[in-house]
C-alpha positions as CSV (number, residue, x, y, z in Angstrom):
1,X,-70.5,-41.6,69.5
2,X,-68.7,-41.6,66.2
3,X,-65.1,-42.9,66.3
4,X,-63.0,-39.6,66.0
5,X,-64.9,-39.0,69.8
6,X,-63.9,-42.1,71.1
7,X,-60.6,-42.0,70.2
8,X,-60.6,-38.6,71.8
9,X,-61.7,-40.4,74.9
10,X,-59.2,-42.5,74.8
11,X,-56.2,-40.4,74.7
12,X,-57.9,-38.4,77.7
13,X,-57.7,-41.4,79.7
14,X,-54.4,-42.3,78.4
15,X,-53.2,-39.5,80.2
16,X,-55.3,-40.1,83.4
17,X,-53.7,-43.2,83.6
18,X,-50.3,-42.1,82.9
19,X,-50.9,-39.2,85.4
20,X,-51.9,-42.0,88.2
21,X,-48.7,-43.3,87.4
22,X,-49.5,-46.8,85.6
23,X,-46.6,-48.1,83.2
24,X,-46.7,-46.4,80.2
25,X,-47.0,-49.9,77.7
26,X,-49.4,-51.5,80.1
27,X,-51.2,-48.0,79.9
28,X,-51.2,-48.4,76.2
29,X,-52.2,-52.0,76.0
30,X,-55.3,-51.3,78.4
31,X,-56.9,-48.3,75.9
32,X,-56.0,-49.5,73.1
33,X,-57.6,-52.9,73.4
34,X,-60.9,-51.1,75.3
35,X,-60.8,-48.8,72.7
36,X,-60.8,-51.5,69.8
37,X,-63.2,-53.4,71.7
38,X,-65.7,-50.5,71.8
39,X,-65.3,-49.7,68.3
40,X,-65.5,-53.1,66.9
41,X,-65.9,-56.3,69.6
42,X,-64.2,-57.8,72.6
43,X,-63.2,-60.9,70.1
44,X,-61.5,-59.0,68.0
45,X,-59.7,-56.8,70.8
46,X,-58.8,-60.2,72.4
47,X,-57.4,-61.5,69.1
48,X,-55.3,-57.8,68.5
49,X,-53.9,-58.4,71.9
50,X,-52.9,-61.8,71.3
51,X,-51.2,-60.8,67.6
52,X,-49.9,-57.5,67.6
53,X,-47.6,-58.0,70.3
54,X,-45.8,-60.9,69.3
55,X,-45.6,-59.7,65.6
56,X,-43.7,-56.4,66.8
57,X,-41.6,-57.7,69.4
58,X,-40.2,-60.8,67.4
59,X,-39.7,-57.9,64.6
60,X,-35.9,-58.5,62.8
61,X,-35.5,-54.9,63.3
62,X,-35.8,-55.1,66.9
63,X,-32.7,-57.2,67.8
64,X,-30.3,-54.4,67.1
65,X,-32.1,-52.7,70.7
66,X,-30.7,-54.6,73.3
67,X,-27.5,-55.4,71.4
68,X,-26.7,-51.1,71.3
69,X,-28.5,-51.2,75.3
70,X,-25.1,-54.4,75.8
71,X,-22.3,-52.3,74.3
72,X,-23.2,-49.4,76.4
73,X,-23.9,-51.0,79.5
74,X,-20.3,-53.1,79.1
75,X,-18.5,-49.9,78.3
76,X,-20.0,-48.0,81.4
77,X,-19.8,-51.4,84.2
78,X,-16.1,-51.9,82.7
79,X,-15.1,-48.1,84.0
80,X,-14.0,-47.4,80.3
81,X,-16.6,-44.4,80.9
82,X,-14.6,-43.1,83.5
83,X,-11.6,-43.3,81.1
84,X,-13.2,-41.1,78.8
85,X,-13.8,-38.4,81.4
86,X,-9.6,-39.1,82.3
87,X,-8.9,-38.3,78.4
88,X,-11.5,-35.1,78.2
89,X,-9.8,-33.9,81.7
90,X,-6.4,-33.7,80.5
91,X,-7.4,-32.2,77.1
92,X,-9.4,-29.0,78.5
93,X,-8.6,-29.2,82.3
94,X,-6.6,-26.2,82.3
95,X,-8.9,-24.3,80.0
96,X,-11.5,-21.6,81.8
97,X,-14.3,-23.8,82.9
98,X,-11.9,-27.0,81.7
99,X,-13.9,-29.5,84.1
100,X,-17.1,-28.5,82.8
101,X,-15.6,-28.7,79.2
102,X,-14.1,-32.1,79.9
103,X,-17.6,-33.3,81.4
104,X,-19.4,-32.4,78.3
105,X,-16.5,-34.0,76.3
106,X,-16.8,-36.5,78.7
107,X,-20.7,-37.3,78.2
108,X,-20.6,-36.9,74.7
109,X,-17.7,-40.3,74.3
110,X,-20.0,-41.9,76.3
111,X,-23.2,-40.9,74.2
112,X,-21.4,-42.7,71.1
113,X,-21.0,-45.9,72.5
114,X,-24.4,-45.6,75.0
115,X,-27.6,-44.3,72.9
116,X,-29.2,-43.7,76.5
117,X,-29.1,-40.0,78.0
118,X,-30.1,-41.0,81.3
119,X,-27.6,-43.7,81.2
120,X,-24.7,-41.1,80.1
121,X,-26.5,-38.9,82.9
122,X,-26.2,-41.5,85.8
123,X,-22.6,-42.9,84.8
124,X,-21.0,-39.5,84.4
125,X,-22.6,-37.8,87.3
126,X,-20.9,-40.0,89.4
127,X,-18.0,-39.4,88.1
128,X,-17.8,-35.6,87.1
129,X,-19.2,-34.2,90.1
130,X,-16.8,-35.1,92.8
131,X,-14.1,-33.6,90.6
132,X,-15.6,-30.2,89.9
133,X,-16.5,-29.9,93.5
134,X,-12.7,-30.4,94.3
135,X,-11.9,-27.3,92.2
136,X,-15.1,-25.3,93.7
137,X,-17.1,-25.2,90.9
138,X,-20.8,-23.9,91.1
139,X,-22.7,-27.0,92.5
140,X,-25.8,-26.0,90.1
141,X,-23.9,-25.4,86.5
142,X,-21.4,-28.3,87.1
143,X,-25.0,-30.7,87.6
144,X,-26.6,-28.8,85.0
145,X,-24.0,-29.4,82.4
146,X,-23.6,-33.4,83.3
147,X,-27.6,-33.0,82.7
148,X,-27.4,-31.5,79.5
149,X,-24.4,-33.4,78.1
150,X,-26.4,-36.3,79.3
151,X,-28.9,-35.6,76.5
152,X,-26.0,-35.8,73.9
153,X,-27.2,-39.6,74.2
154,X,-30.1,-39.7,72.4
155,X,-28.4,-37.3,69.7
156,X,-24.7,-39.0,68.7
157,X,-24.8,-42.4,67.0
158,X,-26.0,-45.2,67.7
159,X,-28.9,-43.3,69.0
160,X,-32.1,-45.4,71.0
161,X,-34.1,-42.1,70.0
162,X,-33.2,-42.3,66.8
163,X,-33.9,-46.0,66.3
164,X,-36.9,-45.9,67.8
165,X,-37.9,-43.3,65.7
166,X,-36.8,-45.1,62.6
167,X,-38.9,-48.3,63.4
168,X,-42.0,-46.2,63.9
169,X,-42.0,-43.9,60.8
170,X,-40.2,-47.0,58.7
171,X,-37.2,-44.7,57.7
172,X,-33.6,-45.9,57.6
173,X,-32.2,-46.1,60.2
174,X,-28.7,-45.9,59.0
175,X,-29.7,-42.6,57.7
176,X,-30.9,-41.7,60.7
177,X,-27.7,-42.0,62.7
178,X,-25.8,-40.5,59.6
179,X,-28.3,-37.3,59.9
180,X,-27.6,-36.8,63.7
181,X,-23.3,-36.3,63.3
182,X,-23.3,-33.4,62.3
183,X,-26.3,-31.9,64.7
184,X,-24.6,-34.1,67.5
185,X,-20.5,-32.8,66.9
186,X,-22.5,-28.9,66.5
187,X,-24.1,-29.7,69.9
188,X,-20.9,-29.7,71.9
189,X,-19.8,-27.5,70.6
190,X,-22.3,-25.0,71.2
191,X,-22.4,-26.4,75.0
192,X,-18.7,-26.0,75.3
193,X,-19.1,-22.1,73.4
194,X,-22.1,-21.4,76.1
195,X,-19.5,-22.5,79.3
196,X,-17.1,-20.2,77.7
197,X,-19.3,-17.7,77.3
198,X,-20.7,-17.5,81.0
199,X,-17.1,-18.3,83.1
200,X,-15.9,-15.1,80.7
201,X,-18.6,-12.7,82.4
202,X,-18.5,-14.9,86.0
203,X,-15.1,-16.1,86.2
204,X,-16.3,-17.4,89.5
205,X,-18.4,-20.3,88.7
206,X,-15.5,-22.1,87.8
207,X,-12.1,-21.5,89.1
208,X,-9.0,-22.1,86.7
209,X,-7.5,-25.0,87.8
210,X,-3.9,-25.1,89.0
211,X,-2.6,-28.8,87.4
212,X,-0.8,-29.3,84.8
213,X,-0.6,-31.4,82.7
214,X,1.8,-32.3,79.4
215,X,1.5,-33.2,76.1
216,X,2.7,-36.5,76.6
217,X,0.2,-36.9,79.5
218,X,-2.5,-35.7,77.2
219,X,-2.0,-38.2,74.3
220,X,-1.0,-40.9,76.8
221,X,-5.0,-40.0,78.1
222,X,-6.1,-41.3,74.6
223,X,-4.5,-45.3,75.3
224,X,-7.1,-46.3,77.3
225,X,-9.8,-44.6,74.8
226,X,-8.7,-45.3,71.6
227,X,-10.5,-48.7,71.2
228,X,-13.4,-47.1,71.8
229,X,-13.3,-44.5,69.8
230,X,-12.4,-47.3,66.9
231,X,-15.4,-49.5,67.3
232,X,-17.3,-46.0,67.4
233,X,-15.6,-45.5,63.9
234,X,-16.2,-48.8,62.8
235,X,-20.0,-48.6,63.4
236,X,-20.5,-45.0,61.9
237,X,-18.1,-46.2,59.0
238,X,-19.3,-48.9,58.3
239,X,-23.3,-48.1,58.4
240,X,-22.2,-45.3,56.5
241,X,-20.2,-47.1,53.5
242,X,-23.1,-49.7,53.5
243,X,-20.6,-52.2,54.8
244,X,-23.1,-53.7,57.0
245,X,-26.7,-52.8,58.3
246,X,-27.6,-51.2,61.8
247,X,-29.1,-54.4,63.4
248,X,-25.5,-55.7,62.3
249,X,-23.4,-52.5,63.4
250,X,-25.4,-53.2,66.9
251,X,-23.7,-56.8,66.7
252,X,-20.7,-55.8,66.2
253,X,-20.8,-52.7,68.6
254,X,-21.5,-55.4,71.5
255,X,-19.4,-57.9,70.5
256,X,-16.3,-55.5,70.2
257,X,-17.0,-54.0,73.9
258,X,-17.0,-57.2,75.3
259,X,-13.6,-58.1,73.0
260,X,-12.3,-54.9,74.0
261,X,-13.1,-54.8,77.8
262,X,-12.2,-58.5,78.2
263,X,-8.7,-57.2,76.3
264,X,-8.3,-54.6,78.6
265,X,-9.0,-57.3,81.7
266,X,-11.9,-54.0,82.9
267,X,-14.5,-56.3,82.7
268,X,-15.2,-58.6,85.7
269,X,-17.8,-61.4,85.9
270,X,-19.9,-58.8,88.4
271,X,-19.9,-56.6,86.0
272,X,-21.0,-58.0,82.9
273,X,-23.7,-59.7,84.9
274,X,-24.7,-56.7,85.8
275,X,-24.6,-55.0,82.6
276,X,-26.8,-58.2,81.3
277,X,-29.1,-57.5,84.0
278,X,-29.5,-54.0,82.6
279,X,-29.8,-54.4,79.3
280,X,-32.7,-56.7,80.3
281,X,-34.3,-54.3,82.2
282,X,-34.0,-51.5,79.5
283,X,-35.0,-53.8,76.5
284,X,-38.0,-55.1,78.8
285,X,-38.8,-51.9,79.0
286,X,-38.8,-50.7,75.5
287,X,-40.6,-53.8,74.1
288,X,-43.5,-53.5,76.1
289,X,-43.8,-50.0,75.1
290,X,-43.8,-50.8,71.6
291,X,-46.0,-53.9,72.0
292,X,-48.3,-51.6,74.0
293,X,-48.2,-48.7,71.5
294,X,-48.7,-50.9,68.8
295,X,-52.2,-52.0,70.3
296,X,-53.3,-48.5,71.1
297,X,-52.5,-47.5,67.3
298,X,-55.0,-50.2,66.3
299,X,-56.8,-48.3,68.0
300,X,-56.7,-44.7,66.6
301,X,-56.7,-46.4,63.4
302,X,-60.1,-47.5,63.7
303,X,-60.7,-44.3,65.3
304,X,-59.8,-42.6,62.3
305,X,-58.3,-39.8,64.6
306,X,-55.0,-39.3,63.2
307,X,-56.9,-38.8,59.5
308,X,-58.9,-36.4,61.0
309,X,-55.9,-34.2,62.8
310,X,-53.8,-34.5,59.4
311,X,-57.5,-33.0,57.8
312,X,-57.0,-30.3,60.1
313,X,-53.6,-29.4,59.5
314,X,-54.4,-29.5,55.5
315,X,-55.2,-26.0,56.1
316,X,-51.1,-25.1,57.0
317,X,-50.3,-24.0,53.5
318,X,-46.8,-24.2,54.0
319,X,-44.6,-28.0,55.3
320,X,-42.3,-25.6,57.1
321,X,-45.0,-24.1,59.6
322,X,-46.9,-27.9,60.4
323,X,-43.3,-29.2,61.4
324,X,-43.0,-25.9,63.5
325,X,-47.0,-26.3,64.7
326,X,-45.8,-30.3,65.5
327,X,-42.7,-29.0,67.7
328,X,-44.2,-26.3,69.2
329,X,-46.4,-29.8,70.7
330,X,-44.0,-31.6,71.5
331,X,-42.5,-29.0,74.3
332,X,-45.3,-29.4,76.4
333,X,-45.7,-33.2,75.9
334,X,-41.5,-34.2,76.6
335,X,-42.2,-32.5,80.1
336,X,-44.0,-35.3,81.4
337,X,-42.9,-38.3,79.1
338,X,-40.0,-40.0,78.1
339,X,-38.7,-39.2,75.0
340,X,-39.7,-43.2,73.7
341,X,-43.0,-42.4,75.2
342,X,-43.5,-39.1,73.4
343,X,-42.1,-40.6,70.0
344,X,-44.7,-43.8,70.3
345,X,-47.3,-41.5,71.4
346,X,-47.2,-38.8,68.9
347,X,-45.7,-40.3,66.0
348,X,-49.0,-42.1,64.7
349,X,-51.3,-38.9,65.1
350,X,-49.0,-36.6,63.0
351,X,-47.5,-39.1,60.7
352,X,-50.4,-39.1,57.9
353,X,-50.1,-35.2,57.9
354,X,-46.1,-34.7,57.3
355,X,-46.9,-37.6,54.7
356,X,-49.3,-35.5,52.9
357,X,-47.2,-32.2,53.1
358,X,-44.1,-34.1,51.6
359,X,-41.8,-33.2,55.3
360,X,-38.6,-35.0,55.0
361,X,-39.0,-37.6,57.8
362,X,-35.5,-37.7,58.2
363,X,-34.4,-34.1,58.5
364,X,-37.8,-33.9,61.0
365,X,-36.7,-36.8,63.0
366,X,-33.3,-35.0,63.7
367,X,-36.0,-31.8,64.9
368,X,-38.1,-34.5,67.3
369,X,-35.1,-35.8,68.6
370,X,-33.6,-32.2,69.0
371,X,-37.0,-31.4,71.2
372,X,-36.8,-34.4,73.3
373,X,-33.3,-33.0,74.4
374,X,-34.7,-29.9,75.7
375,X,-37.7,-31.8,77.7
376,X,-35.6,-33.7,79.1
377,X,-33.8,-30.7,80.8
378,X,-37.1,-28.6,81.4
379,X,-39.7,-28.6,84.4
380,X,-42.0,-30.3,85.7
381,X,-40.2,-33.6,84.5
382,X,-36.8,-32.5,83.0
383,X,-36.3,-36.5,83.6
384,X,-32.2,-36.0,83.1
385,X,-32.4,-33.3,86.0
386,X,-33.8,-35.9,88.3
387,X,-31.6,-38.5,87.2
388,X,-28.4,-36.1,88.1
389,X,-30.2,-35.1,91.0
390,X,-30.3,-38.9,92.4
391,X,-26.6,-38.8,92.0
392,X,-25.5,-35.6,93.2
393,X,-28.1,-35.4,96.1
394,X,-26.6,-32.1,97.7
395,X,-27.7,-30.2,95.0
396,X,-31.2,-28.4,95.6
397,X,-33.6,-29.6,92.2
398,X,-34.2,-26.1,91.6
399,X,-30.5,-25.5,91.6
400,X,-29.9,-28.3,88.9
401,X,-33.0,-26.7,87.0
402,X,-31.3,-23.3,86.9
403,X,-27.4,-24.9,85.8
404,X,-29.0,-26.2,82.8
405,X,-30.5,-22.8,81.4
406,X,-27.6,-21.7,79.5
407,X,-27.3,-25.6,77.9
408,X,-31.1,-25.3,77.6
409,X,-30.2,-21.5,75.0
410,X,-27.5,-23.0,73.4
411,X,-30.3,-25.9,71.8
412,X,-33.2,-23.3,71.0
413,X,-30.1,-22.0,69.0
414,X,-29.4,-25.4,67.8
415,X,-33.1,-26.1,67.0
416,X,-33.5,-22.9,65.2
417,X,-30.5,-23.6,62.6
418,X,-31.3,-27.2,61.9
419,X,-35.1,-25.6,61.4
420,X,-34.0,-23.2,58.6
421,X,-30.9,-24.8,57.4
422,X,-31.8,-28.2,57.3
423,X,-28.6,-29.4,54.8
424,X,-26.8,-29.7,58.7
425,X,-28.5,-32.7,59.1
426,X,-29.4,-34.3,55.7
427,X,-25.7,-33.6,53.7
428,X,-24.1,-37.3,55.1
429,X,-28.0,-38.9,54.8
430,X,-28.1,-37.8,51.2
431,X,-24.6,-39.2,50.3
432,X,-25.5,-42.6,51.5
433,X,-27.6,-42.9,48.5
434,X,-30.6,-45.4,48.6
């Protein structure tokens, strides 16, 4: 068999195993070292699986991971999350569809200090739910929009998507988080203008609340916030003036939430055991995904796979309709994967051809990260839906599936712009410079 077969092999028992179940990275770490094996020996395989792994996960790059997984996870186990939520409330409560407003508002806050969706998901589906079904709001729109504002995660600075994107296509990721802002503030936006939209033509899915609520109330909301919202600043700022680097920013992200809950006297010594404990898990978790992908692109290296798909796609004349061709992949793909898995997985077959047709990596990064926001609220595996779902357990999946529709238009819309316009997303990249 020549090696472009057997790598074809292997990605067909990739996704046997992946459809069996079996951890992604130890999924990854078994092909790609029977793969290498097959193609070259077992000694070599053996001494890939020895190398590779440790090489990528004592990576400098790496550390700023878990430090961006500790300030999110101190900011949610302090209740500070619940805090934003409070603020949002008080801004757009009394607004048609306010709640639902404030819970996108709501996720969004959390999404800047967070880079997880299904962490934003989780944390604010406990806490937005109960208070939308006080006011008898739809059960399936007020899950579907904690579901899709959940997503804003992996969108809004300091993204995980967007750094994990950065460390597999080598681009900066400073410029990364600069380029998803703009895309990120547009997103809310258009989530907030879709609410709108439907409680205008079915006032009944959400009732007008009856509270009120004062000005001085409102910015009295922003207190417990506002620190926040400043180390937010300071990280965006600062990667963004070339004050300090990411993997620093990340420092500095988790040393000010612990400053700042500590301050505040939120954070107990439960708590920020427990948001150690999490940050383990999650950065366990990532790493062996990366050490595991990092095998299995040994792998199709040797395969000479991806060469051959980017030969294929030499044929799209224009850089425009491959990135549209690669998107138009990934739909299918986010369905059943994570959107790290889909990143690791995809990333190395379609890299050598947006090389060779000169696609901006950062403007198509913001499109991939874009895309693994919509899979993440679409069927089979819409895996925010089933996060919400675990939270909100009265709500019938199909239910959830249906709320998220309208969030679900409002991205295609999103996707479309950033496609055809994409100065949105590189105008702050480009004045970084570099």
């Amino acid at each position: 068999m020549t090696p472009p077969v057997v790598g074809s092999i292997g990605l067909v028992f990739l996704f046997l195993l992946m459809a069996i179940r079996m951890p992604i990275g130890i999924s990854f770490l078994l092909i790609g070292s029977l793969g290498t094996a097959a193609l070259t020996s077992g000694d070599i395989a053996l001494a890939s699986l020895a190398r590779i792994p440790y090489t990528w996960a004592s990576a400098y790059v790496f550390s700023c991971v878990p430090l961006f997984i500790l300030m999110g996870m101190i900011f949610s186990k302090s209740g500070i999350a619940a805090d934003l939520y409070k603020a949002a409330h008080h801004w757009f409560g009394r607004l048609p569809g306010g709640l639902l407003l404030a819970s996108i508002a709501g996720c969004g806050g959390f999404a800047a200090v967070s880079g997880s969706s299904t962490a934003g998901a989780a944390a604010m589906g406990a806490i937005c739910y109960p208070e939308m079904r006080k006011y008898d709001y739809d059960k399936g729109l007020a899950a579907g929009a904690i579901a899709a504002g959940g997503t804003l995660g992996i969108m809004i600075p300091p993204s995980l998507g967007f750094i994990v994107y950065g460390i597999l296509t080598e681009q900066s990721i400073g410029k990364l988080f600069m380029a998803g802002v703009v895309p990120g503030i547009m997103e809310i936006s258009f989530f907030m203008l879709a609410v709108i939209i439907l409680v205008m033509f079915k006032p009944s899915l959400a009732p007008v609340s009856t509270f009120r609520i004062t000005w001085q109330e409102k910015f009295s909301s922003l207190v417990e916030v506002w620190p926040v919202l400043l180390i937010f600043v300071m990280i965006i700022g600062g990667i963004y003036l070339g004050i300090f680097t990411p993997i620093e920013a990340g420092g500095i992200g988790a040393a000010g939430s612990l400053v700042v809950s500590l301050g505040m006297r939120r954070l107990t010594r439960k708590a920020f055991t427990e948001a150690c404990l999490e940050t383990i898990h999650i950065t366990a978790m990532i790493f062996l995904l990366f050490m595991g992908a990092m095998v299995f692109n040994i792998f199709m290296t040797l395969s000479h796979l991806p060469q051959t798909i980017s030969g294929m796609f030499t044929s799209i004349g224009s850089p425009r309709l491959l990135v549209a061709f690669i998107l138009l992949l990934f739909f299918p793909l986010g369905c059943f994967l994570d959107v790290t898995s889909m990143l690791v997985l995809t990333l190395p077959l379609f890299l050598p051809s947006l090389h060779h047709a000169g696609v901006n990596l950062i403007w198509f990064g913001v499109l991939a990260v874009l895309c693994a926001e919509i899979a993440m609220l679409t069927p089979p595996v819409g895996m925010n839906v089933f996060v919400v779902k675990g939270v909100v357990r009265e709500v019938p999946l199909e239910k959830i599936f249906l709320g998220v529709v309208p969030f679900l238009v409002a991205n295609f819309i999103l996707l479309l712009l950033l496609f055809f316009i994409p100065q949105l997303s590189l105008s702050l990249p480009r004045l970084m410079g570099g």
